[in-house]
C-alpha positions in Angstrom: -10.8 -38.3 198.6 -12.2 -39.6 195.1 -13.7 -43.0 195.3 -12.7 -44.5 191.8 -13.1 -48.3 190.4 -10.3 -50.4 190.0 -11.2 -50.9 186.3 -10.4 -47.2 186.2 -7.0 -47.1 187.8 -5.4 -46.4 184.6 -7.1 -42.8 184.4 -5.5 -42.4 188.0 -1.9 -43.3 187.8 -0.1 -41.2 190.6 -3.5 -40.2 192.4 -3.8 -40.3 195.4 -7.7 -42.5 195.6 -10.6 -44.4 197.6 -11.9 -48.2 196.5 -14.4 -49.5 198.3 -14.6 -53.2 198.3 -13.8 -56.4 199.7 -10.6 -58.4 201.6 -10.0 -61.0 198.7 -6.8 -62.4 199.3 -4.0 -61.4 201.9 -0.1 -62.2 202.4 2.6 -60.3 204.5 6.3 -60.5 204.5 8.0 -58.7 206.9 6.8 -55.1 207.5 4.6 -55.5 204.0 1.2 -56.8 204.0 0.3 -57.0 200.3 -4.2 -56.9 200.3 -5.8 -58.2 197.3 -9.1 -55.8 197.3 -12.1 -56.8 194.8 -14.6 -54.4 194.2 -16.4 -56.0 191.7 -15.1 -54.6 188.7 -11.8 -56.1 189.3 -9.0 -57.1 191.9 -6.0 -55.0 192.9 -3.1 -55.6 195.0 -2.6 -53.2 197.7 0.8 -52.8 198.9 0.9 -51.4 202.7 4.5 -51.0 204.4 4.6 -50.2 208.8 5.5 -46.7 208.9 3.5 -45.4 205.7 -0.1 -46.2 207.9 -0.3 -45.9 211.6 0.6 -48.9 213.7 -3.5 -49.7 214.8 -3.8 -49.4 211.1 -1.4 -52.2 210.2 -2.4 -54.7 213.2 -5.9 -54.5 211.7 -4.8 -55.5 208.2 -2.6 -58.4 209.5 -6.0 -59.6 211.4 -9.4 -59.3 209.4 -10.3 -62.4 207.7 -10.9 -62.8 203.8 -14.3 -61.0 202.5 -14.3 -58.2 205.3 -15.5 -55.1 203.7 -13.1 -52.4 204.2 -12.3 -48.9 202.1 -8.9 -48.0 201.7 -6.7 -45.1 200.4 -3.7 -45.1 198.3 -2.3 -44.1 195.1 -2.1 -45.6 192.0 0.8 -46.8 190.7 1.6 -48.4 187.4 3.2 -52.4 187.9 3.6 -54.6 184.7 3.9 -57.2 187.4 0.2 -56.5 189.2 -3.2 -57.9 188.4 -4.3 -55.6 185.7 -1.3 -53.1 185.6 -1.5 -51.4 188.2 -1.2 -51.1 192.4 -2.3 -49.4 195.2 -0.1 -47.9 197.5 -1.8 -48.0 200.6 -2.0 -44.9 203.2 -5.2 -46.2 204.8 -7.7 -48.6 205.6 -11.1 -48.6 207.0 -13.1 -51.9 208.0 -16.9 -51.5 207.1 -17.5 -54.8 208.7 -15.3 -57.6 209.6 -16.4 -61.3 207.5 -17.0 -64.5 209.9 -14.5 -67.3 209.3 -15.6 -67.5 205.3 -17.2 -70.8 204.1 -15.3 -70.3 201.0 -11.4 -70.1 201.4 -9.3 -70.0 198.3 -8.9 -73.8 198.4 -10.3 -76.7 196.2 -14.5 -77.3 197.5 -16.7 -79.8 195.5 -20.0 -78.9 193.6 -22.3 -79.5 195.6 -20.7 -77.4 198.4 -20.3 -74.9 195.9 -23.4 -74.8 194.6 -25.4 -74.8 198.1 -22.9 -71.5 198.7 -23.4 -70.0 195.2 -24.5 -66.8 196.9 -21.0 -66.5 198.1 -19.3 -68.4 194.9 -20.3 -65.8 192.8 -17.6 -63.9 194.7 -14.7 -65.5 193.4 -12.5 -64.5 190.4 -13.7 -66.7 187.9 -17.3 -67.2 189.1 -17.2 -62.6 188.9 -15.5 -63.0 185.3 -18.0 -65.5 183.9 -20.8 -63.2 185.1 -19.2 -60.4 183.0 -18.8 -62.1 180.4 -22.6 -62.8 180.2 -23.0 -59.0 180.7 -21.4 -58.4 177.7 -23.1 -61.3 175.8 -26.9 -60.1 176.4 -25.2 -56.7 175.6 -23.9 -57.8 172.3 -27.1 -59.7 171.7 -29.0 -56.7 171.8 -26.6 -54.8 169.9 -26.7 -56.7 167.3 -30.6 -57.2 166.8 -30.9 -53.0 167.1 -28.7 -52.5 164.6 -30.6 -55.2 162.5 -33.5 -53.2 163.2 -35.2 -56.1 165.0 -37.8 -55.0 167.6 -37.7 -56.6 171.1 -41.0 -58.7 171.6 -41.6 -59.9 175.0 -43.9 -63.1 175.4 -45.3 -64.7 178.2 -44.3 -67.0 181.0 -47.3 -68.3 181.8 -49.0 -70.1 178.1 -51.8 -72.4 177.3 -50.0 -75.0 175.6 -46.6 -76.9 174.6 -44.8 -75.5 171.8 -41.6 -78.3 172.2 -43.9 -81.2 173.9 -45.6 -82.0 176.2 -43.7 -83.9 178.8 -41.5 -81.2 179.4 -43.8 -78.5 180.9 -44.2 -77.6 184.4 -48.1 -77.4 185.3 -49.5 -74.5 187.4 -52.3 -73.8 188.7 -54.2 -70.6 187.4 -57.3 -69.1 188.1 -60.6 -71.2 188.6 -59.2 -74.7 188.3 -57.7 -73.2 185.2 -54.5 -74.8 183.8 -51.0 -72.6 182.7 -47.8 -74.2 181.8 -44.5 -72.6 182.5 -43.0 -71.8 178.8 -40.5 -73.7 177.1 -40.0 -70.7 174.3 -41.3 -67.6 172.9 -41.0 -69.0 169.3 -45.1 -69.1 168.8 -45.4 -65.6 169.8 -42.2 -64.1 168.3 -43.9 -65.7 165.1 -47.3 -63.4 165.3 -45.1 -60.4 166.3 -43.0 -61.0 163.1 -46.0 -61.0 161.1 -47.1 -57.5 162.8 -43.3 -55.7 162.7 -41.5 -57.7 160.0 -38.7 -59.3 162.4 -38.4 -59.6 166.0 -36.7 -61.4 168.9 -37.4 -62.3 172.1 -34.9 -62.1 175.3 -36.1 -64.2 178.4 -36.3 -67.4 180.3 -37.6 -70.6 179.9 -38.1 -73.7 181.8 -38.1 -77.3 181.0 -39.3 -79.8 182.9 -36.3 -82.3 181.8 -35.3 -85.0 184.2 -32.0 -84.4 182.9 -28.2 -83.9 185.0 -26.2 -83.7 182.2 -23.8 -80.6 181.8 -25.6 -79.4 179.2 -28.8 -79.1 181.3 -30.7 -76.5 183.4 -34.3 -76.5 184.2 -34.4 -72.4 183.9 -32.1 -71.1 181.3 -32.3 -67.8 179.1 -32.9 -68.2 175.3 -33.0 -65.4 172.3 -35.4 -66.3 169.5 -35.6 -63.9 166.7 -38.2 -64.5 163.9 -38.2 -63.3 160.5 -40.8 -62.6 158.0 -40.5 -63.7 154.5 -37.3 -65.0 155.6 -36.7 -69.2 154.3 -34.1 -71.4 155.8 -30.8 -70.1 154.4 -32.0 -66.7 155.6 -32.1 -68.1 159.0 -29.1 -69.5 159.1 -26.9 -67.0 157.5 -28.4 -64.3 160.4 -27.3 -67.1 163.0 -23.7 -67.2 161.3 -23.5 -63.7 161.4 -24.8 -63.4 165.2 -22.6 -65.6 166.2 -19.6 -64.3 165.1 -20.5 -61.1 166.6 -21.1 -62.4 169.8 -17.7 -63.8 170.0 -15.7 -60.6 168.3 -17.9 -58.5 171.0 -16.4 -60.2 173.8 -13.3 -60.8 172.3 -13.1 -57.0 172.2 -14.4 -55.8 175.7 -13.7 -58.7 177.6 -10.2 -60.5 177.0 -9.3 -59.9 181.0 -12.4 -61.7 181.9 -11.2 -64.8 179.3 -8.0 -65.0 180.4 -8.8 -65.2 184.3 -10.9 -68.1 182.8 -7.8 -69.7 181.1 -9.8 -69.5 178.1 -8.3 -70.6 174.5 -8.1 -67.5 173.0 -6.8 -68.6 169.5 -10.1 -71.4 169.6 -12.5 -68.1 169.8 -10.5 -66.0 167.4 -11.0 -68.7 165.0 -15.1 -68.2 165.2 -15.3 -66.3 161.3 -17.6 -66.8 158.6 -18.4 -69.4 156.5 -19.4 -71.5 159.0 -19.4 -75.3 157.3 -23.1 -76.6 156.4 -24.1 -80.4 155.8 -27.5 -82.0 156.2 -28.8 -84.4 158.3 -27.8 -87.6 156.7 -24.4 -86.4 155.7 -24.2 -85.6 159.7 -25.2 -89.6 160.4 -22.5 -90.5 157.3 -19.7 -89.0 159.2 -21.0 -89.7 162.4 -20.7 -93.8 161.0 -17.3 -93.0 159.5 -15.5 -91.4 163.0 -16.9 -94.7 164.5 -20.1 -93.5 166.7 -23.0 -95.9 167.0 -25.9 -93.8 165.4 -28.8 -95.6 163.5 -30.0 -93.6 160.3 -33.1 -91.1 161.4 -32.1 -91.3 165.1 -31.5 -88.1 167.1 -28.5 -87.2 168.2 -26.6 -87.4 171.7 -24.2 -85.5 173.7 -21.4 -88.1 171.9 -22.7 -87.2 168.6 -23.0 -83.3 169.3 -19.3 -83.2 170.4 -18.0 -85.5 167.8 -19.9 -83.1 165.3 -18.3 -80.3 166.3 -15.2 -81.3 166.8 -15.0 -82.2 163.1 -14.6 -78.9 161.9 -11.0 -77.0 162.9 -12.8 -75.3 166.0 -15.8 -74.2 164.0 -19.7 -74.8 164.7 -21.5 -76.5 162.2 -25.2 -76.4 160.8 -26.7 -79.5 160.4 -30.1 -79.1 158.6 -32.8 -80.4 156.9 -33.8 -83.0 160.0 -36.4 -86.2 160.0 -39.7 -85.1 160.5 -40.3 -87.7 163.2 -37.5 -85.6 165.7 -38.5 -82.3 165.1 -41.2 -80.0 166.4 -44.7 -79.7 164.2 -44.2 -76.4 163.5 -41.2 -77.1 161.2 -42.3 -76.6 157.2 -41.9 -79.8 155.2 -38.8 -79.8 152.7 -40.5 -79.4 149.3 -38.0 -82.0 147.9 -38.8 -84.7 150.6 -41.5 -84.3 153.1 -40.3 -86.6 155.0 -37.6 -84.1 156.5 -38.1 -80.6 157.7 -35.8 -77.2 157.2 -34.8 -77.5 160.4 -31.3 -76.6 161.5 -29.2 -77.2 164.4 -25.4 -74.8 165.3 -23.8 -77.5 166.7 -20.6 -76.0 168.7 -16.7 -77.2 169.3 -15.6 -77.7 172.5 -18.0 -79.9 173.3 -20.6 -77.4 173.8 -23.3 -79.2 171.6 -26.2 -77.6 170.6 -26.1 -74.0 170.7 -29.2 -72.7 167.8 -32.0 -74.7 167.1 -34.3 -73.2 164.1 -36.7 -74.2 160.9 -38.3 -72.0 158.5 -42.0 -72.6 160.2 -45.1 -74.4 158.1 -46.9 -72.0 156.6 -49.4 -73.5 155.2 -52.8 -73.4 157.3 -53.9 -77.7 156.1 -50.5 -79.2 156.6 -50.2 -76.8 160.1 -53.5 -78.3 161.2 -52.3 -81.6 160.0 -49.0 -82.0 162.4 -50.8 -80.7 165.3 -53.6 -83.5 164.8 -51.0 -86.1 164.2 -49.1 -84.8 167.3 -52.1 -85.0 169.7 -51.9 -81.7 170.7 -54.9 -79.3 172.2 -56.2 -77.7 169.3 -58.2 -75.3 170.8 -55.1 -74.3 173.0 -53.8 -73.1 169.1 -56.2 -71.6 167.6 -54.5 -68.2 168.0 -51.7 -69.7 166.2 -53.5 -71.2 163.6 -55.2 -67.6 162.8 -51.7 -66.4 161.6 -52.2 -68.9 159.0 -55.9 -67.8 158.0 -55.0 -64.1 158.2 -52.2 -63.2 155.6 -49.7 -66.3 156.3 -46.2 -65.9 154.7 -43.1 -67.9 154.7 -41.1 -67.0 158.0 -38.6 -68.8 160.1 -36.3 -68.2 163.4 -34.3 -70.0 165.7 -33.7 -70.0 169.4 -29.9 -70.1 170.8 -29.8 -70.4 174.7 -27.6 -67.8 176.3 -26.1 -70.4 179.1 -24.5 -73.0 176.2 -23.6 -70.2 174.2 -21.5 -68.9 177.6 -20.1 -72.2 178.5 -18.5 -72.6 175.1 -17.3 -68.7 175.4 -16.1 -69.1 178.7 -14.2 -72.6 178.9 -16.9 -74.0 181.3 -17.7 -77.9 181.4 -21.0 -77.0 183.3 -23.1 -74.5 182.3 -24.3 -74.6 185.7 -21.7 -72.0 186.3 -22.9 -69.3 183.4 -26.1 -68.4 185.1 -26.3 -66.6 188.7 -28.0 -68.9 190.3 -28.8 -72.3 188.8 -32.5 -74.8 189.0 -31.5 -77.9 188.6 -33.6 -81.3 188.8 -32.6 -81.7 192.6 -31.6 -77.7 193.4 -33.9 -74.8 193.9 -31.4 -73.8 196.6 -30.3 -70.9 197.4 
């Protein structure tokens, strides 16, 4: 018998096949017992009748309890009226190993429960389509950069220094009383590997030491930085428009079962094209003023802000740039026109996803580098590698970092993004 995926039942309409997988969902009526089977490409219904399967056959379906393994037989059938078009019907079924009463029944659990059984969470419908969907995201991602001819540069975990601060690190202990910190981005070595191949990216996690539970929040989360040299700000920004909107087609294209499981707007993502609007910092706080949010003039901006931003655009992110120096990293170049801003730019998304891309074009010059890091406090002998790409053949260059779980959340629908990563760290979970 040929053991096929579900995904592929519509190579195998009228065959006669094996799935192996899992008891998802079960109701009888009568002399039917209709099986919802998951395999982990997809659920199908299989429909068993008493007298097409022998009697011990049919007991034992009526019996075993949701997320017993079993492998069952049956042919394919085409139904408009099935989960993805098609159903099995059944001839056999064999149990691999019958589930304990299941922590997780297809009923309403809070968060917390959820989260201490994520293990088992990540079984369910939407929990499987959201990890898909991020499939397909670090797919497209990589897609995208390759055919950019962008050359994947993988930087450390463990570094010397801050690159975003310093109160958001997490300390370890290294060899011979030696300090490491836990990296909060890849951006400072992405920068020397675009100065030795031109443009690069990095794919990896990050951790921030942020005593923060808001949605938006995770304490390990996955971020892609590409850097470009001779690239200025309006370089940077048009490749973030244009990765972006290929993210979204990608998934769009591959992956509309996924958002619709999800209950996902689909005409919201649809409407993710190019041009994406662009205003600057202060014309950010004008119409932050005029839709009636408290925000004083050089302040940063919170959640409220973020969502009111990007809800001002029919659907569309925005990029805000050209950002107070004071609120920005010291790595940002000084606007020429007023040095007391930076190109720095922010993609701030609809649907109240907030901040998805944070970039500058980087200082360049070796004196004013040298300055920020001096009025910033920071280790200078931590950066001295840095500071060489300055002394040896600087150039302009710039990059951004978008993080894969807010880019997800906004894709998929989710209010947390605790849900778009397998399993999340959180200020009070490291469990399971």
């Amino acid at each position: 018998m040929q053991h096929v995926y579900i995904t592929d039942f519509g190579r195998h309409d009228g065959e006669e096949v094996q799935v192996k997988g899992w008891l998802y969902n079960r109701r009888s009526k009568g002399k039917i017992h209709f099986l919802q089977i998951r395999d982990g490409t997809a659920i199908a219904q299989g429909v068993m009748r008493r007298g097409n399967v022998p009697d011990e056959v049919f007991e034992t379906a009526d019996r075993i309890g949701q997320e017993t393994s079993v492998v069952v037989t049956g042919t394919v059938k085409e139904d408009a009226r099935a989960p993805g078009g098609y159903e099995l019907q059944l001839t056999g079924l064999e149990v691999v190993a019958e589930a304990q009463e299941y922590p997780i029944a297809l009923q309403e659990h809070g968060p917390d429960f959820l989260l201490t059984h994520r293990h088992l969470w990540l079984r369910s419908k939407k929990q499987a389509a959201i990890m898909r969907v991020r499939h397909r995201v670090s797919m497209a991602i990589r897609e995208f950069f390759d055919g950019r001819g962008f050359t994947l540069l993988d930087t450390p975990m463990f570094t010397p220094a801050a690159c975003e601060g310093t109160t958001t690190l997490f300390e370890v202990d290294y060899f011979e009383d030696e300090k490491a910190y836990l990296t909060q981005s890849g951006q400072l070595y992405a920068e020397a590997g675009a100065l030795a191949l031109g443009k690069v990216y990095t794919f990896g996690p990050v951790f921030r030491a942020e005593k923060s539970k808001t949605r938006r929040h995770l304490t390990e989360f996955w971020m892609i930085e590409p850097e470009v040299a001779y690239a200025d700000l309006d370089d940077i920004m048009q490749l973030a428009e244009d990765f972006v909107c290929h993210i979204v087609q990608d998934v769009l294209e591959k992956n509309r079962k996924d958002l619709v499981d999800l209950e996902r707007d689909m005409e919201r993502l649809e409407a993710i094209k190019a041009p994406f609007p662009r205003i600057t910092f202060e014309e950010a706080h004008e119409l932050l003023v005029k839709l009636g949010l408290d925000h004083e003039a050089g302040d940063d901006f919170g959640a409220p802000h973020e969502t009111a931003l990007g809800e001002a655009f029919d659907g569309k992110p925005v990029f805000v740039h050209r950002w107070p120096k004071e609120i920005k990293a010291f790595y940002m170049k000084r606007d020429p026109d007023n040095p007391d801003y930076v190109l720095g730019v922010d993609m701030i998304g609809p649907d109240g996803s907030g901040e998805l891309i944070g970039g500058s074009q980087r200082e360049d010059d070796l004196e004013l580098l040298l300055s920020r890091i001096r009025e910033e406090e920071l280790p200078e002998e931590a950066f001295q590698w840095y500071i060489d790409l300055r002394r040896y053949g600087s150039v302009p260059h710039a990059g951004f970092g978008l993080g894969l779980e807010r880019t997800l959340g906004w894709i998929c629908g989710r209010e947390h993004i605790r849900e778009c990563i397998p399993f999340p760290r959180m200020l009070h979970r490291i469990y399971p």
